[in-house]
C-alpha positions in Angstrom: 121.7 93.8 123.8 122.8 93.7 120.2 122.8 97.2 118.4 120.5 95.5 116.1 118.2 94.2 119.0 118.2 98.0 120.2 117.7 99.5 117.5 114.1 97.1 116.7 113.2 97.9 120.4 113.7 101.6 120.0 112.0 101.4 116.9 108.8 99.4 118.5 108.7 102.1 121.3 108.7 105.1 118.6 106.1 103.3 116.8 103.5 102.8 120.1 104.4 106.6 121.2 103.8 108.1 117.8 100.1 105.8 117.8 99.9 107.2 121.7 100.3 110.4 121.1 99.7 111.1 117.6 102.0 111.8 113.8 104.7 114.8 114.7 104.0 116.6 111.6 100.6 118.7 110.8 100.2 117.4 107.6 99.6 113.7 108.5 97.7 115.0 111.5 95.7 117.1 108.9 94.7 113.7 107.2 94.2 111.5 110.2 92.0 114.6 111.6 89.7 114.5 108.3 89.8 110.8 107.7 88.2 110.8 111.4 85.8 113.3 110.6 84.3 110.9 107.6 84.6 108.0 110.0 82.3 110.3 112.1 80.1 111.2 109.9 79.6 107.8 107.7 79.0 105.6 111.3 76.5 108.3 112.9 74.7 109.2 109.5 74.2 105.1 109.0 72.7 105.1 112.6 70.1 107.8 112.6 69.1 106.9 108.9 68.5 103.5 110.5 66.5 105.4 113.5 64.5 107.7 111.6 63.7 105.5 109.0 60.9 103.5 111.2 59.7 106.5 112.1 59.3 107.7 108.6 57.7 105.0 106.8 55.4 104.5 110.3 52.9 107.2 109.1 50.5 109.2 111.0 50.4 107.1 113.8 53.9 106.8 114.2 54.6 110.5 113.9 51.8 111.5 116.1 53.4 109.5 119.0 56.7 110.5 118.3 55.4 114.2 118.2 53.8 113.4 121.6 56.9 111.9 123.4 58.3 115.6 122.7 55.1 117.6 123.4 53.9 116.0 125.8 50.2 113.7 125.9 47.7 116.1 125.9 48.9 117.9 122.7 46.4 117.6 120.0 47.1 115.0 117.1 47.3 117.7 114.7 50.4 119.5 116.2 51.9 116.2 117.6 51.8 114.7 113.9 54.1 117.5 112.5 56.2 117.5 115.3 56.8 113.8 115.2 57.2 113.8 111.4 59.9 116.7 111.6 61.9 114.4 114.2 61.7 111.5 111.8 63.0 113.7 108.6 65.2 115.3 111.2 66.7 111.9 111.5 66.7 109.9 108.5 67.4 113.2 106.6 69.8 114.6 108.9 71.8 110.8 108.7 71.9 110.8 104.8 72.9 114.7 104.9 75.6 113.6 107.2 77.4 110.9 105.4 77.2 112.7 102.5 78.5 115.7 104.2 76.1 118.0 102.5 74.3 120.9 103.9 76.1 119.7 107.1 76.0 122.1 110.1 71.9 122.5 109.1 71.3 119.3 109.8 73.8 118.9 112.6 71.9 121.9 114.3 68.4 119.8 113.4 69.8 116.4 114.7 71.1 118.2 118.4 67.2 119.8 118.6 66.2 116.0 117.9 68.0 115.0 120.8 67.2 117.6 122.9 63.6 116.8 122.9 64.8 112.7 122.9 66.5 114.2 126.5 63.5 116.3 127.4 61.1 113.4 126.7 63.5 110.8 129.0 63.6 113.5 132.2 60.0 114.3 131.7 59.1 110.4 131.8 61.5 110.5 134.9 64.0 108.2 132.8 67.6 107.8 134.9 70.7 108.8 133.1 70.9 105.2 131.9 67.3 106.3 129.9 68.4 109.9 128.7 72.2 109.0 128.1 72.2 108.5 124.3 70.6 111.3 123.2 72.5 113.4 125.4 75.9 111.9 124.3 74.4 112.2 120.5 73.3 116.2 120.7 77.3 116.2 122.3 78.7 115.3 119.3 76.3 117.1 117.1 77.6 120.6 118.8 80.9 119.6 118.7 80.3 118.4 114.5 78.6 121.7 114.2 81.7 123.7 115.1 84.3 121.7 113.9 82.6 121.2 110.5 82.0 118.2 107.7 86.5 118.1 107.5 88.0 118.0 103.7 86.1 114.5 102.3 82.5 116.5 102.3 80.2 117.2 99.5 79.9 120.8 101.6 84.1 121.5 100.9 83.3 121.0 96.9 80.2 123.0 96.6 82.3 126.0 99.0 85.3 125.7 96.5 82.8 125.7 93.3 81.2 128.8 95.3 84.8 130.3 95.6 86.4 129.5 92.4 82.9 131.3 90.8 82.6 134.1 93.1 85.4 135.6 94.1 85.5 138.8 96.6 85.4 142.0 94.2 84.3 140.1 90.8 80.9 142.2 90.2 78.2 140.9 87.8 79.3 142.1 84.8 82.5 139.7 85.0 80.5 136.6 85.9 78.2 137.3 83.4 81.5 137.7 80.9 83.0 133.8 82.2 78.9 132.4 81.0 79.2 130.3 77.8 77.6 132.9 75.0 73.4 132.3 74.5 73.2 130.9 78.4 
């Protein structure tokens, strides 16, 4: 072998170990690790906006049998409406607040009790793993979203820098009030 032949084969292994394995430094990993999380976020908020949405514009009726898979049959129509409206929102809200990455471990917590009643509804119904096995793997990720957080590319990181540029620990009133433009 040539030294120039070795050196592209050595080369082509580094390059499938370092895509095997992952980048060797932190701060590419950093990046990968918050490009990921948007990845995440955008593909699963697009998916429930596009579950919940049916739900949403299905009115009433729609609600009250959504409310119903979760409560059970004999629950009145008045408590099975809300119930079934707040999965909806829970959903098509919770989607647009993830891609956005606003407000996010809220609506992560409100998108893993959505799929816990999706999983609750499946076993009651006496649904095989094959029935319940979404919304399980879904309320998964939501708890693992919910502690790892929105990452760096999230409307949530700019509001929390605003928040700690503006208040910072020991500033008091009296120095906020001083950085306010004069008449506000």
């Amino acid at each position: 072998m040539s030294s120039s032949s070795s050196e592209k084969h050595r080369s082509c292994c580094c390059a499938v170990l370092k895509f095997a394995f992952g980048p060797s430094n932190d701060k590419s990993a950093n990046r990968l690790l918050h490009l990921g999380l948007l990845l995440l976020r955008i593909g699963l908020g697009i998916m429930f906006i596009r579950h919940g949405w049916p739900k949403i514009s299905g009115g009433t009726e729609t609600w009250t049998f959504v409310g119903r898979m979760v409560l059970g049959d004999d629950v009145s129509a008045g408590l099975a409406a809300p119930m079934g409206l707040l999965a909806a929102l829970s959903e098509f809200g919770g989607g647009i607040l993830l891609v956005f990455g606003l407000l996010f471990r809220p609506a992560t917590l409100f998108l893993f009790f959505t799929m816990a009643g999706a999983v609750t509804y499946h076993l009651k119904k006496g649904d095989t793993f094959q029935g319940y096995s979404h919304a399980l793997e879904a309320g998964i990720v939501f708890v693992a979203l919910m502690v790892s957080g929105p990452g760096r590319y999230a409307l949530d990181t700019l509001v929390r820098r605003f928040v700690d540029k503006w208040h910072k620990p020991g500033k008091t009133e009296e120095d906020i009030q001083d950085t306010q433009a004069p008449g506000s």
